[in-house]
C-alpha positions as CSV (number, residue, x, y, z in Angstrom):
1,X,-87.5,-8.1,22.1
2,X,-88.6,-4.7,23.7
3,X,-86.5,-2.3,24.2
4,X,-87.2,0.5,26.9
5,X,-86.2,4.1,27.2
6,X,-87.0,5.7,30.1
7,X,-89.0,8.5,29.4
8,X,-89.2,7.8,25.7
9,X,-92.2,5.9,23.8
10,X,-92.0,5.6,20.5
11,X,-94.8,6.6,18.0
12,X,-96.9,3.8,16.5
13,X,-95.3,4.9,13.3
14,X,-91.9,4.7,14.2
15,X,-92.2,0.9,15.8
16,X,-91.6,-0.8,12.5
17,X,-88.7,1.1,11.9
18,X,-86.9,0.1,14.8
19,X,-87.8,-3.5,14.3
20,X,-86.5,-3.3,11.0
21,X,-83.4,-1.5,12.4
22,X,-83.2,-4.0,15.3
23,X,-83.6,-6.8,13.0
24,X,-81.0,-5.7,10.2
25,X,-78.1,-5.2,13.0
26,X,-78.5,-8.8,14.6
27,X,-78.9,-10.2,11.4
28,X,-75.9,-8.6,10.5
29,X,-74.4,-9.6,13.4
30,X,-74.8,-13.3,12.9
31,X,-73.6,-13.2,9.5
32,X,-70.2,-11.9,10.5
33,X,-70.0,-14.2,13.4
34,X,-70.6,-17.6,11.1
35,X,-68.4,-15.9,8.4
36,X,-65.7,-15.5,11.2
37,X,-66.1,-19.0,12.1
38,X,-65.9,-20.3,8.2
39,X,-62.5,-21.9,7.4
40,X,-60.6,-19.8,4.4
41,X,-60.8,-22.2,1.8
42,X,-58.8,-21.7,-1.0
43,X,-60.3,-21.2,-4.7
44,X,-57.6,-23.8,-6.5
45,X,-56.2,-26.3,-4.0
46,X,-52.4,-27.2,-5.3
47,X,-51.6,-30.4,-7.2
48,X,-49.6,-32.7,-5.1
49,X,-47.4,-35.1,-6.5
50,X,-46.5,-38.7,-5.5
51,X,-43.1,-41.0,-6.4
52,X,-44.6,-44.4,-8.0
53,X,-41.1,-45.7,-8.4
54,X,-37.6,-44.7,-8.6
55,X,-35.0,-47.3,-10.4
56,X,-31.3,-47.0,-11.6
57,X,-32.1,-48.9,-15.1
58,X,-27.8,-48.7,-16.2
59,X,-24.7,-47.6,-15.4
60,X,-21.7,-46.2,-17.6
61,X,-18.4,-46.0,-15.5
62,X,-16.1,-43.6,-17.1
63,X,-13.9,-44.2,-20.0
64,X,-11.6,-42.6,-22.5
65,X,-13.3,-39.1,-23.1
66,X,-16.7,-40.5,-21.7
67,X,-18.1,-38.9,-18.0
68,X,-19.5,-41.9,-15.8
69,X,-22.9,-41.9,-16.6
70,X,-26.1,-43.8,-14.3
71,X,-29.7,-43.6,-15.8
72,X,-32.6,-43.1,-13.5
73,X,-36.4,-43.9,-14.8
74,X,-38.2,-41.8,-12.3
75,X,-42.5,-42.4,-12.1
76,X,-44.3,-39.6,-10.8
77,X,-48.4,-39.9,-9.8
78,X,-49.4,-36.2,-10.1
79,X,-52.8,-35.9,-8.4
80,X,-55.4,-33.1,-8.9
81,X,-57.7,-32.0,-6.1
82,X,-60.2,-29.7,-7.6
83,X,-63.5,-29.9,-8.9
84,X,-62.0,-29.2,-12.3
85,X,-59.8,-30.6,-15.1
86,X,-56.0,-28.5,-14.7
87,X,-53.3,-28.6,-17.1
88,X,-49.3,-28.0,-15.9
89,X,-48.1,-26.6,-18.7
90,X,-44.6,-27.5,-17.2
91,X,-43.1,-29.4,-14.4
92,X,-39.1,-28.5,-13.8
93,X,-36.7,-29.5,-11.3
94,X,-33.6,-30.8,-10.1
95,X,-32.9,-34.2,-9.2
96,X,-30.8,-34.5,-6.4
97,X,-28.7,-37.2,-5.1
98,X,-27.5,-37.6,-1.6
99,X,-27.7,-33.9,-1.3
100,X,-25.7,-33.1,-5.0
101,X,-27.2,-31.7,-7.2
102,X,-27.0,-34.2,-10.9
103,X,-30.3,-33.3,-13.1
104,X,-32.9,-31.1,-14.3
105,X,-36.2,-32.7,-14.9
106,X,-38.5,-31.4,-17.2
107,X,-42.1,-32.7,-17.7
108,X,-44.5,-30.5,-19.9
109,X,-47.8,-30.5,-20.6
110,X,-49.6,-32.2,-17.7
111,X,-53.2,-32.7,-18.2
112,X,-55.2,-33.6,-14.9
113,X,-58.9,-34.4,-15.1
114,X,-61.5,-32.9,-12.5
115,X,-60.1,-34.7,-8.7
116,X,-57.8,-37.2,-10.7
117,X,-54.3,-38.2,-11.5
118,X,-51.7,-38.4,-14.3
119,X,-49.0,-40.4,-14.3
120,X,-45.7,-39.1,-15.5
121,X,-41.9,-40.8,-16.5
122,X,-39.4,-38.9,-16.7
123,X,-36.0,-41.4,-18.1
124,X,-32.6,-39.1,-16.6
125,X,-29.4,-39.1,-18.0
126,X,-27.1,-38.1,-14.5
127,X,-24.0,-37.3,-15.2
128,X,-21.5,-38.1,-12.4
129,X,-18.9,-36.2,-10.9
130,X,-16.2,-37.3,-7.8
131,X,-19.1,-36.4,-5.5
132,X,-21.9,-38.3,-6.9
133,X,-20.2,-41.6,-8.8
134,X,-20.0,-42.6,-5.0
135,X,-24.0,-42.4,-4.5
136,X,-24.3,-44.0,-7.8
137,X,-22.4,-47.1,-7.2
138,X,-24.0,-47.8,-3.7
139,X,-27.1,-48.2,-5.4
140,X,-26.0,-50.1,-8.0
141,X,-24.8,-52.6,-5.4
142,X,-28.5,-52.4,-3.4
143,X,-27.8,-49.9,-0.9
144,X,-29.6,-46.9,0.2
145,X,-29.3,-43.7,-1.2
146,X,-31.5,-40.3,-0.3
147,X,-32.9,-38.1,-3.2
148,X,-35.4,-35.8,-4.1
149,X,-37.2,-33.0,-6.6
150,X,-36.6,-29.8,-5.9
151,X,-39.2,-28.2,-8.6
152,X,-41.5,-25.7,-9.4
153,X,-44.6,-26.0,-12.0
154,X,-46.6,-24.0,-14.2
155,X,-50.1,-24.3,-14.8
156,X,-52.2,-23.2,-18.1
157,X,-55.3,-21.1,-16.5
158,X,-57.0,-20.2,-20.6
159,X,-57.6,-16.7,-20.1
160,X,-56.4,-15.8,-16.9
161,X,-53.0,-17.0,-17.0
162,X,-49.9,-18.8,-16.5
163,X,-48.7,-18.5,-12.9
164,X,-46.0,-20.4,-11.6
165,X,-45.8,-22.2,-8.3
166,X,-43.1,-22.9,-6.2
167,X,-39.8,-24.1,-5.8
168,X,-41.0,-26.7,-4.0
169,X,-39.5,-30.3,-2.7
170,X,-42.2,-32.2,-5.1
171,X,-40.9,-35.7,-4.0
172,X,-38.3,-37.3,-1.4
173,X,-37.1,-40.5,-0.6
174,X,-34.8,-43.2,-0.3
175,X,-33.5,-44.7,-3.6
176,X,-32.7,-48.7,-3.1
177,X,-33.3,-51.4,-5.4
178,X,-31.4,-55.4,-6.1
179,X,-27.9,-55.0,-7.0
180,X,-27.4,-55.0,-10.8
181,X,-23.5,-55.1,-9.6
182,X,-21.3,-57.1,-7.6
C-alpha cells in the first residue's frame, strides 16, 4: 500500500513508522469489525427444566373438618448446559391449576454435572378450594386440565455467590391421565 502526498516524501527514516502506523490502524480495524460480527455469548447459559410426568396419585373429597385434598407427584428433568458442574441451591414455585393458584413447590439442593441432567420429584399436597375441587375432579375422571410452575431458582456460585433467577414459568402443560374415578 503506498500512500501519496502531493508535495510530501517521507524520509527514509520515517517510512517504517508509517507502516507500523498504517499497519496498527487496519489491524485494529479488522479486529473491531470480527468482534462486531461475534454473537454475545453469555458466560453461564440458564438451566432449563423439562416435565417428565405429571400424575394425580389420590384424592380426598372433603369431610367433617377435613379440606378436599388431591395429591400430585410432579417429575421434573432439570438439564444443565454449561461446560461445568452447577448446583441450585433451591428451586421454588407455585403450582397452578387451571389458572388458581393450589401449591408451593420447593426442591433444594439441585446438583447438575458439567452439560447434564437431574431429575427431580416433587410429591404435592393441593389443598382445594370451590375454585379448584372442580379442576381436580375432571382429572380424576380422565379429562384435561392445564397447569404449570411459576418458579424462580437459586444457584450456589462457591465464592461469588448466590444469585437468584427469575420468576419464571419453569414448566406448562396439560394434566390428563386414566380415570381413577367414575
Amino acid at each position: 500500500m503506498r500512500i501519496v502526498f502531493p508535495g510530501w516524501r517521507p524520509s527514509p527514516l520515517t517510512r517504517p513508522i508509517l507502516r507500523l502506523l498504517i499497519g496498527g490502524l487496519l489491524a485494529g480495524t479488522l479486529t473491531a469489525g470480527l468482534a462486531a460480527c461475534a454473537p454475545n455469548q453469555p458466560i453461564i447459559a440458564v438451566p432449563t427444566f423439562k416435565v417428565q410426568s405429571v400424575r394425580l396419585t389420590s384424592l380426598t373429597l372433603p369431610g367433617i373438618g377435613r379440606p378436599a385434598t388431591a395429591y400430585v407427584s410432579l417429575n421434573l428433568l432439570v438439564n444443565n448446559p454449561n461446560p461445568v458442574g452447577l448446583r441450585l441451591a433451591n428451586i421454588a414455585g407455585t403450582f397452578i391449576l387451571d389458572g388458581a393458584r393450589v401449591a408451593d413447590v420447593n426442591l433444594p439442593d439441585v446438583a447438575l454435572p458439567a452439560h447434564g441432567e437431574a431429575m427431580q420429584q416433587a410429591d404435592l399436597t393441593l389443598p382445594l378450594t370451590l375454585d379448584t375441587l372442580g379442576s381436580a375432579l375432571r382429572v380424576a375422571r380422565g379429562q384435561q386440565v392445564s397447569y404449570r410452575l411459576d418458579g424462580t431458582f437459586t444457584a450456589d456460585l462457591g465464592f461469588l455467590g448466590r444469585p437468584s433467577f427469575g420468576p419464571y414459568t419453569l414448566v406448562q402443560g396439560v394434566l390428563q391421565q386414566p380415570a381413577i374415578l367414575p
